[in-house]
Structures are given as C-alpha cells and as structure tokens.
Backbone as CSV, one residue per row, in Angstrom:
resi,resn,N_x,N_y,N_z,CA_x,CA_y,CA_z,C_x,C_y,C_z
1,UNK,-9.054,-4.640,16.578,-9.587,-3.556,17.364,-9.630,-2.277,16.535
2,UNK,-8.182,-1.997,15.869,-8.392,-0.660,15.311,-8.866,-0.599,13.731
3,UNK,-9.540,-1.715,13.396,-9.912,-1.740,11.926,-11.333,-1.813,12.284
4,UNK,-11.998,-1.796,13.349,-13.302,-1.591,13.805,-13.640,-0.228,13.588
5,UNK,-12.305,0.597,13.774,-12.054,2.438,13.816,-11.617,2.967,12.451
6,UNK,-11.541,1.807,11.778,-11.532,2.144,9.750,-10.207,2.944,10.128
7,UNK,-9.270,2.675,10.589,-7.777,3.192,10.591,-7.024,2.197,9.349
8,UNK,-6.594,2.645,8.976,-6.110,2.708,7.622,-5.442,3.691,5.994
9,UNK,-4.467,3.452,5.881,-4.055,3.948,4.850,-4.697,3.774,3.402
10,UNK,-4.677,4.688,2.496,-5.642,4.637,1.584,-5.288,3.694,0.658
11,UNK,-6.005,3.153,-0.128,-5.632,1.840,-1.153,-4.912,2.620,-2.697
12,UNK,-3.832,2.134,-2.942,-3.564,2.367,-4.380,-4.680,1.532,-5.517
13,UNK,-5.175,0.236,-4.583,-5.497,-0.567,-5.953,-6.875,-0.404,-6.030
14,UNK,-7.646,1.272,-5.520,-8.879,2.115,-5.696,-8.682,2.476,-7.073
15,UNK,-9.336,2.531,-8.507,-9.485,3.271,-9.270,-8.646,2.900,-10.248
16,UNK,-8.791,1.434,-10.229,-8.182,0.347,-11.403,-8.871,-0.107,-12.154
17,UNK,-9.859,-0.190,-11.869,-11.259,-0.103,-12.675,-11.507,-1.592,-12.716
18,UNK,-11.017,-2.291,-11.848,-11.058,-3.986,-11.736,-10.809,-4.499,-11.740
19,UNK,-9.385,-4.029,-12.624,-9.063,-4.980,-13.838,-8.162,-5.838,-12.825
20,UNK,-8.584,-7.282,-13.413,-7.628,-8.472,-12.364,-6.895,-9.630,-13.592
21,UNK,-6.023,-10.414,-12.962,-5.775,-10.943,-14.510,-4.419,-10.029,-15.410
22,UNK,-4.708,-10.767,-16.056,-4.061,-10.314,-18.032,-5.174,-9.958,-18.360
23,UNK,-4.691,-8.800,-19.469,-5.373,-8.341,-20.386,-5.875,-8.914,-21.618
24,UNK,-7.267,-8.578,-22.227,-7.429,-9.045,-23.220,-6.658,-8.490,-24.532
25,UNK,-6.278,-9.347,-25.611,-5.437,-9.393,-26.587,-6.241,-8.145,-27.487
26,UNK,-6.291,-7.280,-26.937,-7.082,-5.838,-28.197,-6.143,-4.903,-28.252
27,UNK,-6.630,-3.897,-28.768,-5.821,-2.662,-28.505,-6.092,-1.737,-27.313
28,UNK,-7.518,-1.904,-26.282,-7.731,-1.582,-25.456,-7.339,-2.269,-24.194
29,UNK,-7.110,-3.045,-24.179,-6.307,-4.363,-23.155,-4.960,-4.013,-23.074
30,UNK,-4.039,-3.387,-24.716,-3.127,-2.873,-24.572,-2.566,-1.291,-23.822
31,UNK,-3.596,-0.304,-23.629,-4.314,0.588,-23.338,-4.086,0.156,-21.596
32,UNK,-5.317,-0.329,-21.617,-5.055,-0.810,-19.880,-3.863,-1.287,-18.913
33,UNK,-2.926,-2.286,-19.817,-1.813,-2.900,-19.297,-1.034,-1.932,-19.089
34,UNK,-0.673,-0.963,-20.329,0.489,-0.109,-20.315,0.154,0.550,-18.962
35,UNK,-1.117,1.063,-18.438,-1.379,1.970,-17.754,-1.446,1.374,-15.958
36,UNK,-1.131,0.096,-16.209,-1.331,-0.756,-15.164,0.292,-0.869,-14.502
37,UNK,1.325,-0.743,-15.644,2.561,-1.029,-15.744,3.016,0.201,-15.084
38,UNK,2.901,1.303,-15.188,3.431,2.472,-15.356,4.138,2.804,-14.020
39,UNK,5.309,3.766,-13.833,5.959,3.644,-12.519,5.027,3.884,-11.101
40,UNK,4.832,3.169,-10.230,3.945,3.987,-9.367,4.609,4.437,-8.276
41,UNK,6.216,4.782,-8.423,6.996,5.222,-7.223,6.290,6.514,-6.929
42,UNK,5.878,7.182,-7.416,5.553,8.895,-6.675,4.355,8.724,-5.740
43,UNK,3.613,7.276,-6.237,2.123,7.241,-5.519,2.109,6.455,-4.186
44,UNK,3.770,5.535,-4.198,3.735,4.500,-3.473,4.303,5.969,-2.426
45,UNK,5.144,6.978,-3.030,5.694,7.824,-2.092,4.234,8.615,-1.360
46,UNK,3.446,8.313,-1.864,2.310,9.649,-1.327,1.293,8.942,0.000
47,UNK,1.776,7.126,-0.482,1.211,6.266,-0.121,1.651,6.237,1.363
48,UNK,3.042,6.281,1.540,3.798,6.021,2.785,3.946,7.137,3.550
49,UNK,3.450,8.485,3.243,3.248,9.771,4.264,1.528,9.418,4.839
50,UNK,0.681,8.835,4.186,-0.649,8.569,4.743,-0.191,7.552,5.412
51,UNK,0.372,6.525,5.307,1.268,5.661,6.056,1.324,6.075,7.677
52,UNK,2.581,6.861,7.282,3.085,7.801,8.508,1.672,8.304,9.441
53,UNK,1.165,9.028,8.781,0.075,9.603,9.248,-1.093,8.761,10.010
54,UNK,-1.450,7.681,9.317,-1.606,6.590,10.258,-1.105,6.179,11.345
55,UNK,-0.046,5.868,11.256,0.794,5.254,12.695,0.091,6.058,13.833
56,UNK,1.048,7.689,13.086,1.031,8.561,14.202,-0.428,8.787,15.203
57,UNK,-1.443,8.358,14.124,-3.319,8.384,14.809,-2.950,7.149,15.664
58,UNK,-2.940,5.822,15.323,-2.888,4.600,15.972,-2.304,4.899,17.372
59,UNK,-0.685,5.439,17.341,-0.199,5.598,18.647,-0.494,6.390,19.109
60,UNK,-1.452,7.367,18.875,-1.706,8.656,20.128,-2.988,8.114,20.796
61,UNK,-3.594,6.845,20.322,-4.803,6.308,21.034,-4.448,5.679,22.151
62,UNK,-4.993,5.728,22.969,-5.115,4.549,24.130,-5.279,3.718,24.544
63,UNK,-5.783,2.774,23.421,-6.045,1.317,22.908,-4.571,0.935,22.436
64,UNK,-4.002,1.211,21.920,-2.536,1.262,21.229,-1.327,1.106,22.207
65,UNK,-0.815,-0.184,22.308,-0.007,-0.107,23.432,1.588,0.624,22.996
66,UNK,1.607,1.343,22.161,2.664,1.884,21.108,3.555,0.808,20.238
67,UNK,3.370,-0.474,20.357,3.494,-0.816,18.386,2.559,-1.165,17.747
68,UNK,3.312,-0.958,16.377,1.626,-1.099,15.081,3.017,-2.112,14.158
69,UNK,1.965,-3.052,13.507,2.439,-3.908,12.739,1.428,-3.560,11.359
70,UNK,1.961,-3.563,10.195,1.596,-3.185,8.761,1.093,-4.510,8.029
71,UNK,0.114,-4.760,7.792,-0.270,-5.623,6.674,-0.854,-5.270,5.279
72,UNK,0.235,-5.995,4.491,-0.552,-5.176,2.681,-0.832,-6.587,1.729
73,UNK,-1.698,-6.126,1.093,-1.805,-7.655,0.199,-1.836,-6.549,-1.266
74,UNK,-1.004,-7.692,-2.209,-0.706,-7.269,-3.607,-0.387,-5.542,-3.313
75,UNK,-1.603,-4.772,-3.700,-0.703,-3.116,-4.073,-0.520,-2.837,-2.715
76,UNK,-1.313,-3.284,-1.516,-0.270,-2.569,-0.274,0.698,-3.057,0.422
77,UNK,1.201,-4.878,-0.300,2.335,-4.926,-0.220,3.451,-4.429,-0.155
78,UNK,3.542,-3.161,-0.901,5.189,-2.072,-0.740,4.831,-1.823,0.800
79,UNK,3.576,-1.544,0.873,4.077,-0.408,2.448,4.202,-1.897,3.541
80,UNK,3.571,-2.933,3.851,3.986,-3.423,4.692,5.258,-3.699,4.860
81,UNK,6.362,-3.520,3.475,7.718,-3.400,3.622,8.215,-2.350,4.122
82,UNK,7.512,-1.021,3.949,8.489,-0.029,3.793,7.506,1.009,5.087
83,UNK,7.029,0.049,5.989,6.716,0.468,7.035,7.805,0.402,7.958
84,UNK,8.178,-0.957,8.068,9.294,-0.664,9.070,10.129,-0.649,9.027
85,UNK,10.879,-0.775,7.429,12.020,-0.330,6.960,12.319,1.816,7.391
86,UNK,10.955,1.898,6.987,11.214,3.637,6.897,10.736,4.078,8.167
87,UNK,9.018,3.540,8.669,8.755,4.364,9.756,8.497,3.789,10.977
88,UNK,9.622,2.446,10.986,10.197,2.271,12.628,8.845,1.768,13.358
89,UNK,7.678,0.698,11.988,6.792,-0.295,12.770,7.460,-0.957,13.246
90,UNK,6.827,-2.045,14.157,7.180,-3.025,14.722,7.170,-4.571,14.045
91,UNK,6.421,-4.762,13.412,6.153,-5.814,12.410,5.451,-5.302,10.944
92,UNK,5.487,-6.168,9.756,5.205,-5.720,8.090,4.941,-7.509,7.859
93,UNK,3.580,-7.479,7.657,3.533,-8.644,6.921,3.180,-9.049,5.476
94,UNK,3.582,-8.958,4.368,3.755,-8.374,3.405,2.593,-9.700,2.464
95,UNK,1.543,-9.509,1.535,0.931,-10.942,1.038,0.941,-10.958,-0.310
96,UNK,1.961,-11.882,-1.116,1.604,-11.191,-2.760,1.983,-9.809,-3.120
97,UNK,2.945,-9.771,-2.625,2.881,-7.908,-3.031,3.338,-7.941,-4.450
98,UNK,2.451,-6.222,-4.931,2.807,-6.047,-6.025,4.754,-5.181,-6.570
99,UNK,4.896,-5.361,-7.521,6.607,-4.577,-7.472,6.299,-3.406,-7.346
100,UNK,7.189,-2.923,-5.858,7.151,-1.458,-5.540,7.868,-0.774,-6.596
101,UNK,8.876,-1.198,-7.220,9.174,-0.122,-8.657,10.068,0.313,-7.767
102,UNK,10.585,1.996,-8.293,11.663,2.772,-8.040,10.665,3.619,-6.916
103,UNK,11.082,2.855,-5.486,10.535,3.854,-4.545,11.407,4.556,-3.797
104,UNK,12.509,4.422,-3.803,13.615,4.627,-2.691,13.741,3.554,-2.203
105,UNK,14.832,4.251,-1.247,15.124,2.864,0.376,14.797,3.510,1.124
C-alpha cells in the first residue's frame, strides 16, 4: 500500500556507479574497492534519521494502523536491523545485508 506512496528511505547503494561483483585486477578496480570498503558508519547514521523520518510520515497516515515493519536488501540491510533495534519498528526483515561497520548500538 505505502510503496504505491514511494514512502521510503533513501538508498545508500545510489551513486556506486554499479559496481556489483569484485573488482577488476587494475589499479582502477583498486581505486573503486578501496572506496567501496570505506567506513560508511556516518552515512548509515544519516541513513537512520531519514529512517526515523519515515516512520514518523507512515504513522501519521491513516492507512497505517501504527506498526511499520523495515525491509533492506544488501546496503539497506543495516537499517532493517537498526530499525527496531533503535526506532521501536515492529518487524526488520533484513536480505543479504551489507556490514553495517561501526554504527553504534
């Protein structure tokens, strides 16, 4: 119902430039990986206030019987964890997730 209403938190894995896989064995493959690797706790943190911010749209609707359950595959895997660990969803179904890194608890 509410993905008909494009409710949703924004994607980390926007502006990866594609890349799926291993890298190719170059020095630009090396280039990419490092940059693929890199901590993404501050983004996963920026990730889970749009998070928040979500919910809070979902439950002020009237379609919304007041719980929301989180689904993430690979990079939005952290938040379907750290939905209802942190912001008190009701269900997180988590698919392939990628390592949330140093996000907090």
């Amino acid at each position: 119902m509410f993905a008909g209403n494009r409710f949703g938190a924004g994607s980390l894995a926007r502006g990866n430039g594609g890349d799926k896989g291993p890298m190719p064995r170059t020095e630009d493959g090396a280039r990419r990986a490092a940059e693929r690797a890199r901590d993404r706790g501050p983004m996963i943190e920026a990730g889970v206030k749009d998070l928040a911010d979500t919910i809070a749209e979902v439950k002020s609707r009237a379609q919304c019987n007041g719980r929301v359950g989180v689904v993430g595959l690979c990079y939005g895997g952290p938040f379907a964890i750290l939905g209802p660990a942190r912001l008190g969803c009701d269900a997180g179904v988590s698919i392939r997730p990628a390592p949330a890194g140093r996000c907090g608890s």
